[in-house]
Z-matrix of the N, CA and C atoms (Angstrom, degrees):
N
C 1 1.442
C 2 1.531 1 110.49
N 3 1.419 2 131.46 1 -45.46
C 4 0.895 3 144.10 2 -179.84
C 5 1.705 4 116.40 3 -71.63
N 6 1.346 5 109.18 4 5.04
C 7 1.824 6 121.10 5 -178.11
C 8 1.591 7 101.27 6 -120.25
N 9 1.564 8 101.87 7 -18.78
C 10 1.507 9 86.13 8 155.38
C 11 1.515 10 135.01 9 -125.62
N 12 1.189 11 93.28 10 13.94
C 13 1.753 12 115.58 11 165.00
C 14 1.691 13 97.23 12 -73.32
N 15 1.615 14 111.88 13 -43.73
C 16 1.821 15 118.64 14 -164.41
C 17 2.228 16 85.88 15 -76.17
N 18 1.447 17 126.31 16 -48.85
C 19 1.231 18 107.95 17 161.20
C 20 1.653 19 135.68 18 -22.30
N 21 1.197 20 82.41 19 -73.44
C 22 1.238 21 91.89 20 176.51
C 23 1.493 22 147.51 21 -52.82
N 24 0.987 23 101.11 22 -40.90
C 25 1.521 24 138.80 23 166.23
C 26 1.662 25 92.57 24 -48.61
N 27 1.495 26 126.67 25 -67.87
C 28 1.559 27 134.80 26 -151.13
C 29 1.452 28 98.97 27 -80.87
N 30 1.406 29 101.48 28 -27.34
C 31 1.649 30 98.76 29 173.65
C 32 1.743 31 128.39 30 -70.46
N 33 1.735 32 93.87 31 -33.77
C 34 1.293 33 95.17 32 171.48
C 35 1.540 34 122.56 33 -69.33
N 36 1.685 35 97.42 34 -39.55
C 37 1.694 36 99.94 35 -166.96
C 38 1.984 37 108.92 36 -61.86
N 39 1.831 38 87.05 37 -12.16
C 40 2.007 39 87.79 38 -173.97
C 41 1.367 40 94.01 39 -66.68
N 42 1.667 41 121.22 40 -53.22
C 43 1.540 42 114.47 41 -155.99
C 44 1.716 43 98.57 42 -72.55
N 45 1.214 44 129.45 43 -15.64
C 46 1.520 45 109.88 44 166.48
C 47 1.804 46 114.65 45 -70.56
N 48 1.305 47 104.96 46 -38.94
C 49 1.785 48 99.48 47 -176.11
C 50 1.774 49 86.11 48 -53.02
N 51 1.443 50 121.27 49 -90.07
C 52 1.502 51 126.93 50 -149.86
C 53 1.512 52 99.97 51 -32.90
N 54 1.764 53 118.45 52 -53.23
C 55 2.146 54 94.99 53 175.63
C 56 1.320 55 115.27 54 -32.18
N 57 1.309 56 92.61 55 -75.39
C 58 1.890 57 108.32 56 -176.37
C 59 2.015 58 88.19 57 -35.34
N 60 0.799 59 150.60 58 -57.83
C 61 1.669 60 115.93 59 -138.21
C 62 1.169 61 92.11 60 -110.88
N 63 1.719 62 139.36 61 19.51
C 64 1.315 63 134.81 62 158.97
C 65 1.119 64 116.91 63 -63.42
N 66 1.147 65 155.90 64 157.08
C 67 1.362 66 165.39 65 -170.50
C 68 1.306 67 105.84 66 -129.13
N 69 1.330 68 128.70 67 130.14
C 70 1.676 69 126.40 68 150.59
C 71 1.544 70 111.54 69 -82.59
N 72 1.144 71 123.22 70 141.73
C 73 1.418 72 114.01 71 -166.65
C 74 2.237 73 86.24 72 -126.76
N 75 1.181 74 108.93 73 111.73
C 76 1.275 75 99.00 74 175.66
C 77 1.439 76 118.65 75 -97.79
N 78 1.378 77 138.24 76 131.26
C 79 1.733 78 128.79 77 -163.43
C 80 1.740 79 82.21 78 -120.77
N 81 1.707 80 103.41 79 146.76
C 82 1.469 81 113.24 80 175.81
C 83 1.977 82 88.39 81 -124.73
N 84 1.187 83 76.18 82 131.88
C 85 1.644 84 90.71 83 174.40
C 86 1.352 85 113.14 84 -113.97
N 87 1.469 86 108.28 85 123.41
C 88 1.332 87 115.74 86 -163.83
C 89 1.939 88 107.35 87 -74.84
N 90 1.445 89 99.89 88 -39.59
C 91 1.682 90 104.25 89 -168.60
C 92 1.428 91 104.38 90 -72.42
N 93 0.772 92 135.28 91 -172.38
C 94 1.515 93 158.11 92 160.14
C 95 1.455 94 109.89 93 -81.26
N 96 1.198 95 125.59 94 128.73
C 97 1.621 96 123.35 95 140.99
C 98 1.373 97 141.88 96 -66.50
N 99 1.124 98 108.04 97 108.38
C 100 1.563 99 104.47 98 -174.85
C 101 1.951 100 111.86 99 -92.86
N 102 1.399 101 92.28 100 123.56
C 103 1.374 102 95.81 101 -169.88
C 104 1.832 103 107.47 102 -99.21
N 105 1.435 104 115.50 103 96.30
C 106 1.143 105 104.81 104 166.77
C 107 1.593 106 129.99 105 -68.30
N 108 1.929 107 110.22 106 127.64
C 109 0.948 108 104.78 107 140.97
C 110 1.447 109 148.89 108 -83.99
N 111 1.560 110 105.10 109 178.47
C 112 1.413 111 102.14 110 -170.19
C 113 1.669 112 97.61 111 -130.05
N 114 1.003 113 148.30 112 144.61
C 115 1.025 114 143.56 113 150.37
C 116 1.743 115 124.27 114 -122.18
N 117 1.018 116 95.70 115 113.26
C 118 1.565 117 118.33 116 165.06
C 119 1.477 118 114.61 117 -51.76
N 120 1.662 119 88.82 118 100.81
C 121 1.947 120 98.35 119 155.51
C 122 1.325 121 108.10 120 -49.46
N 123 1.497 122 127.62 121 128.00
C 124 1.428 123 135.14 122 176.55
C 125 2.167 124 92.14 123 -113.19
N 126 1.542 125 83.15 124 118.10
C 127 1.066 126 117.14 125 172.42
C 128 1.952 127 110.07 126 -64.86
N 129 1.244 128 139.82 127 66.87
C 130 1.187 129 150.22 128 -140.92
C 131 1.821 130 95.79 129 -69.06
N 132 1.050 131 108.38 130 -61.56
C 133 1.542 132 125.62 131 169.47
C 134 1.623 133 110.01 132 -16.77
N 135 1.519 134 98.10 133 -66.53
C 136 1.822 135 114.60 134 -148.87
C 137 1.848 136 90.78 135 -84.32
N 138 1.641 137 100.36 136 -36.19
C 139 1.775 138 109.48 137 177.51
C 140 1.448 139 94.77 138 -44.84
N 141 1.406 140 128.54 139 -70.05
C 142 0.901 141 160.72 140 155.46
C 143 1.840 142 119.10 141 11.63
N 144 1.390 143 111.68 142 -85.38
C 145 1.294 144 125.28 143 128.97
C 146 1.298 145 131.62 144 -9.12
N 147 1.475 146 107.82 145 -98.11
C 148 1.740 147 111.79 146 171.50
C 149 1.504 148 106.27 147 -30.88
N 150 1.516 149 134.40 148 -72.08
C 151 1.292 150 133.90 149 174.28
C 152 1.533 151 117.00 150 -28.70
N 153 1.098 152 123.11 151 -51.17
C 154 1.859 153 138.47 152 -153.79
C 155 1.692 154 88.11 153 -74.00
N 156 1.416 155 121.20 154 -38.66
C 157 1.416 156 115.70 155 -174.47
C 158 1.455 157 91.60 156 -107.12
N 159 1.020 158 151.40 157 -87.20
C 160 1.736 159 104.06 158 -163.97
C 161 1.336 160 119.91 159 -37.33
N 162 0.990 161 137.76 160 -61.92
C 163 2.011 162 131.45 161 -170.71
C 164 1.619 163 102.13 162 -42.65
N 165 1.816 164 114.74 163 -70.28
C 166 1.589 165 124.86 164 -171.72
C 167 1.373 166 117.21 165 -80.08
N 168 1.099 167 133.72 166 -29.81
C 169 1.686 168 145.25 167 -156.17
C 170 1.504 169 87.82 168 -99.35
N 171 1.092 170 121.08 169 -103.36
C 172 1.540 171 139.03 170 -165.28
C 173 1.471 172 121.78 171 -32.39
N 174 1.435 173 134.21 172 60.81
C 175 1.210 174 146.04 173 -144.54
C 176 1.750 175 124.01 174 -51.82
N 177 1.802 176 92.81 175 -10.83
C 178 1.692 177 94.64 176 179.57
C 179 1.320 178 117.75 177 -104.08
N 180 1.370 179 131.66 178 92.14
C 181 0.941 180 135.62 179 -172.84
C 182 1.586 181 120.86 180 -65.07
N 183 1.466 182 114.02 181 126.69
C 184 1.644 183 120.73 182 -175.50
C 185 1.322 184 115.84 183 -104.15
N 186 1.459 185 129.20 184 -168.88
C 187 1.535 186 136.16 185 -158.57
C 188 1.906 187 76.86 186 -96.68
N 189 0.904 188 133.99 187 -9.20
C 190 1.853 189 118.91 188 177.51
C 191 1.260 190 103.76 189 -93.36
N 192 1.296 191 133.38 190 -25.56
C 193 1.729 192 124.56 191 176.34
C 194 1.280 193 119.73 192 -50.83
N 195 1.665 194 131.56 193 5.81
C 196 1.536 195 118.57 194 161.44
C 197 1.704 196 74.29 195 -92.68
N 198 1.085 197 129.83 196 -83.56
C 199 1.363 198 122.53 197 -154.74
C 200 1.562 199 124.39 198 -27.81
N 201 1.039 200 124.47 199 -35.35
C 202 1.580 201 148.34 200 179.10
C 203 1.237 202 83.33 201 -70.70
N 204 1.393 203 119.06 202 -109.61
C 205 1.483 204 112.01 203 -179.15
C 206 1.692 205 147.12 204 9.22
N 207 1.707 206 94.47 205 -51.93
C 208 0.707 207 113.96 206 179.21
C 209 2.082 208 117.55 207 -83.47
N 210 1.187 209 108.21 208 -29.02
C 211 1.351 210 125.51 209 170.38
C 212 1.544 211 95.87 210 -81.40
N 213 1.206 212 142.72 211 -39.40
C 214 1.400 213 134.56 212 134.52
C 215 1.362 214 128.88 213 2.90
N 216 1.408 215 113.90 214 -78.59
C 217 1.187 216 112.35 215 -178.10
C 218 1.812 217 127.28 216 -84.44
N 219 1.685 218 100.82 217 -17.09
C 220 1.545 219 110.55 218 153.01
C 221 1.448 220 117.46 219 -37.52
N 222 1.398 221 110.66 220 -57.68
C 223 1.562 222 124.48 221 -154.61
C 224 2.008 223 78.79 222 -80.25
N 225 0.776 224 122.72 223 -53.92
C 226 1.692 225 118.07 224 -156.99
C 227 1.670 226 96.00 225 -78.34
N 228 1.473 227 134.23 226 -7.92
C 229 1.811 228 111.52 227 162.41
C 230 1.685 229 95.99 228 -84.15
N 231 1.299 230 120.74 229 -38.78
C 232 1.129 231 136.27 230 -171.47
C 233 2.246 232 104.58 231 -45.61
N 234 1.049 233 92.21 232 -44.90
C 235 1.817 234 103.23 233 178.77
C 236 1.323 235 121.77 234 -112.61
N 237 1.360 236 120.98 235 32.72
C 238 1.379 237 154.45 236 -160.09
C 239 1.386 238 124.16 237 -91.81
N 240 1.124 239 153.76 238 112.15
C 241 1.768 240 116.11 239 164.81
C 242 1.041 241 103.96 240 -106.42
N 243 2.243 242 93.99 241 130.75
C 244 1.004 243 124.38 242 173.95
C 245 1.252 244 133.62 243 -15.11
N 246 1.499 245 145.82 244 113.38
C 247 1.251 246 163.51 245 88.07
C 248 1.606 247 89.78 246 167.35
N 249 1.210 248 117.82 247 42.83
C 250 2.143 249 106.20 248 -173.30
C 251 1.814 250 84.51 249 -94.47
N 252 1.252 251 98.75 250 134.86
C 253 1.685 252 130.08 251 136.83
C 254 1.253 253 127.48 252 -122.13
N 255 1.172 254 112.61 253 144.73
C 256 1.321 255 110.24 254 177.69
C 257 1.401 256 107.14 255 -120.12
N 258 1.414 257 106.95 256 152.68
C 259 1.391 258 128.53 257 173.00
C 260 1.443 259 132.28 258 -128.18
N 261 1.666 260 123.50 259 162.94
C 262 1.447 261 120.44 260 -135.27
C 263 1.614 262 90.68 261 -76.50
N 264 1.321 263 113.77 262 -10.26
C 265 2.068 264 103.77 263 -176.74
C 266 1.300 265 87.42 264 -131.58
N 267 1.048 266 118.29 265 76.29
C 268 1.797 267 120.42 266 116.53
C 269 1.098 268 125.29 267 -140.85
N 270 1.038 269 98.06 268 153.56
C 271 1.740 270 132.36 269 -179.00
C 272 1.572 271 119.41 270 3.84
N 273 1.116 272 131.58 271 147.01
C 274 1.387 273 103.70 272 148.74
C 275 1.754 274 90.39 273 -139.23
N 276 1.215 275 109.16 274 -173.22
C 277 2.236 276 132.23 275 164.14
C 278 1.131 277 105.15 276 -168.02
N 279 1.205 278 125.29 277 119.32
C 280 1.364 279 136.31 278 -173.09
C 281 2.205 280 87.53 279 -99.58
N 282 1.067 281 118.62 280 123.78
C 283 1.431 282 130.83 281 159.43
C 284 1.490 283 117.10 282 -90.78
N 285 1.029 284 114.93 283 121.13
C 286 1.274 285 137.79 284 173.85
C 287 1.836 286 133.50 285 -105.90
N 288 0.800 287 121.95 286 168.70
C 289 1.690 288 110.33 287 -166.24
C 290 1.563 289 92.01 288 -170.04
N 291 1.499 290 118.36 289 -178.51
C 292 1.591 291 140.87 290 -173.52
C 293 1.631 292 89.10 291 -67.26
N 294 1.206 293 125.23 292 -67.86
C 295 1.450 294 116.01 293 -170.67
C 296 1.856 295 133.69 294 -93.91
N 297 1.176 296 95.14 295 -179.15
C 298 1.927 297 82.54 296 -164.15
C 299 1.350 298 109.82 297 -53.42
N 300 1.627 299 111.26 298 -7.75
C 301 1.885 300 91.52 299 174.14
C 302 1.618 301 119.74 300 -60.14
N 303 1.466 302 87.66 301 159.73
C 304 1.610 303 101.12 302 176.31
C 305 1.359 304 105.34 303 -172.27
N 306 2.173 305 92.91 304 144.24
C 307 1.220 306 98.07 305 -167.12
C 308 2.016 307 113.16 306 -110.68
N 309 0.909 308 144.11 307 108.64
C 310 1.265 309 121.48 308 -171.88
C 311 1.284 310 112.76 309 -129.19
N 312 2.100 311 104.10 310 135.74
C 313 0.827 312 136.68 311 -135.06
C 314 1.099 313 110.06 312 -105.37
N 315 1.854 314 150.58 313 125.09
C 316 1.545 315 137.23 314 161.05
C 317 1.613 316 86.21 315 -85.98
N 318 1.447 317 115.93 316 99.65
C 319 1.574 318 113.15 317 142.92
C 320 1.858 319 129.87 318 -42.68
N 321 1.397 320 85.51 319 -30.68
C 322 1.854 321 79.55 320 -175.37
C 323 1.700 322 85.19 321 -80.80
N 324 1.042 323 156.95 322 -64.55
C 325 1.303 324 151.94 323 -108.42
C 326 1.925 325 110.66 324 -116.36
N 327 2.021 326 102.93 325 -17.86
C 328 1.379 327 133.32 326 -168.25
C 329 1.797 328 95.96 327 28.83
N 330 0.983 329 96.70 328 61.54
C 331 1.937 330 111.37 329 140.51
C 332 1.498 331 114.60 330 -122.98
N 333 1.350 332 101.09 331 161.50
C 334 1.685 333 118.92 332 173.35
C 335 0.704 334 126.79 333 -151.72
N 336 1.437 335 130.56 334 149.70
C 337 1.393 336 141.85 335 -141.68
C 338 1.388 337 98.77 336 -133.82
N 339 1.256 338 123.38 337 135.43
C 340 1.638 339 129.03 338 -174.00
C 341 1.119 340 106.50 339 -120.01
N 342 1.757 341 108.61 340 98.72
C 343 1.545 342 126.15 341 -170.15
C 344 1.721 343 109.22 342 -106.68
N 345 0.935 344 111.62 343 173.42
C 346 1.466 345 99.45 344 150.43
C 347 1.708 346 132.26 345 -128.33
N 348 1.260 347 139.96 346 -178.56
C 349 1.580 348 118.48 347 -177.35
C 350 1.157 349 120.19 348 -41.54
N 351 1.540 350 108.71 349 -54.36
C 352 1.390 351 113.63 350 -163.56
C 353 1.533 352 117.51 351 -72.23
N 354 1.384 353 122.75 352 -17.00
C 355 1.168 354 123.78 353 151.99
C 356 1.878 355 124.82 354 -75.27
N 357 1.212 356 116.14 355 -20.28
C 358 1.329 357 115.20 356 151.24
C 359 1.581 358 125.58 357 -64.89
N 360 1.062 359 121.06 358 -35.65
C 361 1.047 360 121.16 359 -175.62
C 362 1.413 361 120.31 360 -81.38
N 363 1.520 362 107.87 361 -28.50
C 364 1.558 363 103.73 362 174.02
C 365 1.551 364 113.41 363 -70.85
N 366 1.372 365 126.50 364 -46.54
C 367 1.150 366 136.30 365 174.69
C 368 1.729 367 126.96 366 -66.59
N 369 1.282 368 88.52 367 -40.95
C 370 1.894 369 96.88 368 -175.32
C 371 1.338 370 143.14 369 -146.64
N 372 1.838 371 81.63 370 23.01
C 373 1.509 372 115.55 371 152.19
C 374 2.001 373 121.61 372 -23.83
N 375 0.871 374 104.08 373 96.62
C 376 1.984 375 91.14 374 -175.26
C 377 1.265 376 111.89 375 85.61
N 378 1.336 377 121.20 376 3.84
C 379 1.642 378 112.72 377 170.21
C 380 1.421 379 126.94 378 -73.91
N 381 1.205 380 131.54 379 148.65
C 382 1.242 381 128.42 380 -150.52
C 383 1.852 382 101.68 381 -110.35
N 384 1.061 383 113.14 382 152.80
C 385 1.762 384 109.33 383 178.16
C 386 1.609 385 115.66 384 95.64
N 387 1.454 386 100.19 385 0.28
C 388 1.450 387 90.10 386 174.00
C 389 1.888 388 115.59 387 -142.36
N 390 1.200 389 83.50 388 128.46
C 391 1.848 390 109.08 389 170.70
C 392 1.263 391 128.58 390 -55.19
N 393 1.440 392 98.55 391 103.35
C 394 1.777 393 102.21 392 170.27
C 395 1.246 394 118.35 393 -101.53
N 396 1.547 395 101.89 394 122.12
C 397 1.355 396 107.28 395 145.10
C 398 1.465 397 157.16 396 -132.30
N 399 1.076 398 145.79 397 132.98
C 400 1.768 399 156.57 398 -164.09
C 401 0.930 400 100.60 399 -50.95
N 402 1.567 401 123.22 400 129.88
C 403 1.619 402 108.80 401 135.41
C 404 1.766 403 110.22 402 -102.76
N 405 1.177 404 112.28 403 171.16
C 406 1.367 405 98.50 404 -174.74
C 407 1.496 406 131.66 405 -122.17
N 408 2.078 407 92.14 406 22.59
C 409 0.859 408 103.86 407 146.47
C 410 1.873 409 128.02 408 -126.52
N 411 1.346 410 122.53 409 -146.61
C 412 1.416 411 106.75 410 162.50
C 413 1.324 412 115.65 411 -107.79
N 414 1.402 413 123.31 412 32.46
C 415 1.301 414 98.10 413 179.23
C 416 1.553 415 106.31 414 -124.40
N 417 1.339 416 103.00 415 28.60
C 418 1.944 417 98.40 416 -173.09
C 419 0.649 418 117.19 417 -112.02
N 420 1.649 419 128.26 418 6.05
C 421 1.256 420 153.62 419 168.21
C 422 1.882 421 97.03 420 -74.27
N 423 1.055 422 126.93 421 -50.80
C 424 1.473 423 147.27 422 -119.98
C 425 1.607 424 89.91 423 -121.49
N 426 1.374 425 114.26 424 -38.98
C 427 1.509 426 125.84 425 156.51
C 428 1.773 427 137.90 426 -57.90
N 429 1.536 428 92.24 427 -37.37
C 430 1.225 429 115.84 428 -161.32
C 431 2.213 430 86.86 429 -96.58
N 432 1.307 431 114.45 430 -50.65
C 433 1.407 432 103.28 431 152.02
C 434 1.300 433 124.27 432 -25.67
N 435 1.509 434 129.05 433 -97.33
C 436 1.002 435 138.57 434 153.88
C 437 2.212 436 123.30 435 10.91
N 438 1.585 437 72.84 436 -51.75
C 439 1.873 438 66.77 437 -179.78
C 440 1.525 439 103.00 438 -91.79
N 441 1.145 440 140.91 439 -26.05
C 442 1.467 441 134.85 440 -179.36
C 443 1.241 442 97.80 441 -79.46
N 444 1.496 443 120.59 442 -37.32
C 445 2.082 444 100.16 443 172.74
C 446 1.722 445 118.34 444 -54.55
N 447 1.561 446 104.83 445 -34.37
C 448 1.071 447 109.49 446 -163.30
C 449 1.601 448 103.05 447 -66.23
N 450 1.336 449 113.77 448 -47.97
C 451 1.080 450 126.22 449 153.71
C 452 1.840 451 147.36 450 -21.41
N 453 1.494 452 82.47 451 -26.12
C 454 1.306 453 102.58 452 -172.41
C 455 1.768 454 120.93 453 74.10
N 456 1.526 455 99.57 454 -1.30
C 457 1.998 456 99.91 455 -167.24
C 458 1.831 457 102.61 456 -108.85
N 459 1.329 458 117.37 457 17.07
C 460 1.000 459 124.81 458 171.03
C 461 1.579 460 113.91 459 -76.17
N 462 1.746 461 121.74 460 108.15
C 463 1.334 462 112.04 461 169.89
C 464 1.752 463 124.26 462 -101.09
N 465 1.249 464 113.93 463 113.51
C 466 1.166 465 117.81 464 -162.24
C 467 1.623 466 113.74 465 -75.54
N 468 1.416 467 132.05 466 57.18
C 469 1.261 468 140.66 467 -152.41
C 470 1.459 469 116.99 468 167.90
N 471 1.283 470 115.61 469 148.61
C 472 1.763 471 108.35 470 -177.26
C 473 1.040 472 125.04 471 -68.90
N 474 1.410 473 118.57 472 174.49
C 475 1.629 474 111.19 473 -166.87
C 476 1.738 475 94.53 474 -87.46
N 477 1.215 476 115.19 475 169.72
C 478 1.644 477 98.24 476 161.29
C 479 1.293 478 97.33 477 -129.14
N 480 1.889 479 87.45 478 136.27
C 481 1.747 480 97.92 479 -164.80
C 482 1.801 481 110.45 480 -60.66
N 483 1.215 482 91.17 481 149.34
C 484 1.875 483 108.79 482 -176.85
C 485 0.793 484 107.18 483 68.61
N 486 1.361 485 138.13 484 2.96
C 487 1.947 486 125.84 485 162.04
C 488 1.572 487 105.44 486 -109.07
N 489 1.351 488 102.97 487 -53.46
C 490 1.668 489 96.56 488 -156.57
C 491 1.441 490 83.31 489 -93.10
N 492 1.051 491 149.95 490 -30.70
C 493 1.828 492 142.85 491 178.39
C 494 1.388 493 116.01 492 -134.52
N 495 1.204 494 106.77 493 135.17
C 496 1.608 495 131.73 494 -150.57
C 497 1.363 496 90.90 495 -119.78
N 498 1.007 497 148.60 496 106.39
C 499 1.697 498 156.90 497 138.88
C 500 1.275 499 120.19 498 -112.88
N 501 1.496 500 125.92 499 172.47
C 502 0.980 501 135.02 500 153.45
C 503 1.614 502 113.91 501 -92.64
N 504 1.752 503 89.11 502 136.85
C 505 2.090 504 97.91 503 -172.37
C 506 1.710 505 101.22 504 -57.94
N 507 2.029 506 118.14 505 -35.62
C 508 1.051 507 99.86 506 -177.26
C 509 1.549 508 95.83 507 -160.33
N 510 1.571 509 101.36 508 -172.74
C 511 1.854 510 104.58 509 -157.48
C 512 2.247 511 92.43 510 -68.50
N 513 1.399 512 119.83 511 -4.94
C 514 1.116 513 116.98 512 -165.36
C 515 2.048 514 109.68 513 -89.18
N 516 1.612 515 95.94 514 -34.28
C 517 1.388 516 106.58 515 158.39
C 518 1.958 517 129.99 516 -88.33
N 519 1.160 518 109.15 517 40.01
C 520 1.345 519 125.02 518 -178.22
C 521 1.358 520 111.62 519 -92.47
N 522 1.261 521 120.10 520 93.25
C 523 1.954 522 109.93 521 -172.33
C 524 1.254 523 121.96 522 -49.12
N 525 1.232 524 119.05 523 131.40
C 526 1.616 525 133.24 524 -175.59
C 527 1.641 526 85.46 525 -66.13
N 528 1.476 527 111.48 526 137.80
C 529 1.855 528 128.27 527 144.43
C 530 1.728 529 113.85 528 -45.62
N 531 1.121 530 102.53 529 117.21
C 532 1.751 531 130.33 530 -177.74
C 533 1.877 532 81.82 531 -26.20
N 534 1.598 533 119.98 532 142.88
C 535 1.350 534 132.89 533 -169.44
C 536 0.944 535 146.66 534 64.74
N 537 1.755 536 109.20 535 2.53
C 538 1.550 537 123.13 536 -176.42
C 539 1.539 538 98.49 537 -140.14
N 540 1.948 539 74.50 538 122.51
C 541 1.625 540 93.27 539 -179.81
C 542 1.471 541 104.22 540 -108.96
């Protein structure tokens, strides 16, 4: 006990010599620093994406899913066209073709959203209020693009359910007309 009480002791008195023989060395700089920034093009689209599958895809929800969410809907006004809302009665046509593209349509609002099956199907599989139709080849999908870009109402990204598309999940959630119960 007494060999490491005498340790100890020699260890402390070392870390007092090394304070004592530290030096502060202070430098005055006459110029200015110029601190360049940099700013990062944010790719809104791909932001966009990554977000849509953590919040909808990724089934375990954590204490960051308001935050996600919320950087969510940044990236989605951000890839938007200007002034679209949607509401619970309008229109929809889902376009279809040979491959997983797909185009779907707010007829009342004539924007579109360029989804593909497998994202229809997870979301709006059996939903009621909206029009499909085939083309029967692949390029009318790719056509029908084309004129809503030109347009400017082409959205290149999914809808996110209950904001950007308003349906019913099925013919059982379809609102009855004001007086009929």
């Amino acid at each position: 006990m007494d060999e490491i009480k005498e340790l100890w002791k020699e260890y402390k008195e070392g870390l007092d010599e090394e304070t004592d023989t530290i030096e502060i060395i202070e430098e005055v700089i006459s110029e200015p620093i110029e601190v360049a920034e940099e700013v990062a093009e944010v790719d809104h689209r791909k932001e966009f994406l990554r977000l849509f599958n953590e919040v909808f895809v990724i089934p375990e929800p954590n204490q960051d899913q308001k935050s996600l969410h919320r950087q969510l809907m940044i990236h989605a006004e951000k890839t938007m066209v200007p002034g679209y809302v949607c509401g619970p009665s309008d229109g929809w046509t889902l376009y279809l073709d040979q491959t997983s593209k797909a185009l779907l349509v707010n007829d009342t609002r004539r924007v579109a959203f360029a989804i593909t099956r497998p994202y229809f199907h997870k979301f709006y599989q059996g939903a009621a209020l909206i029009d499909e139709q085939i083309f029967d080849d692949s390029t009318g999908i790719e056509r029908m693009k084309k004129g809503f870009s030109r347009s400017g109402s082409l959205v290149s990204r999914y809808p996110i359910p209950n904001h950007d598309i308003k349906v019913p999940r099925s013919a059982l959630d379809i609102p009855l007309p004001s007086g009929v119960e």
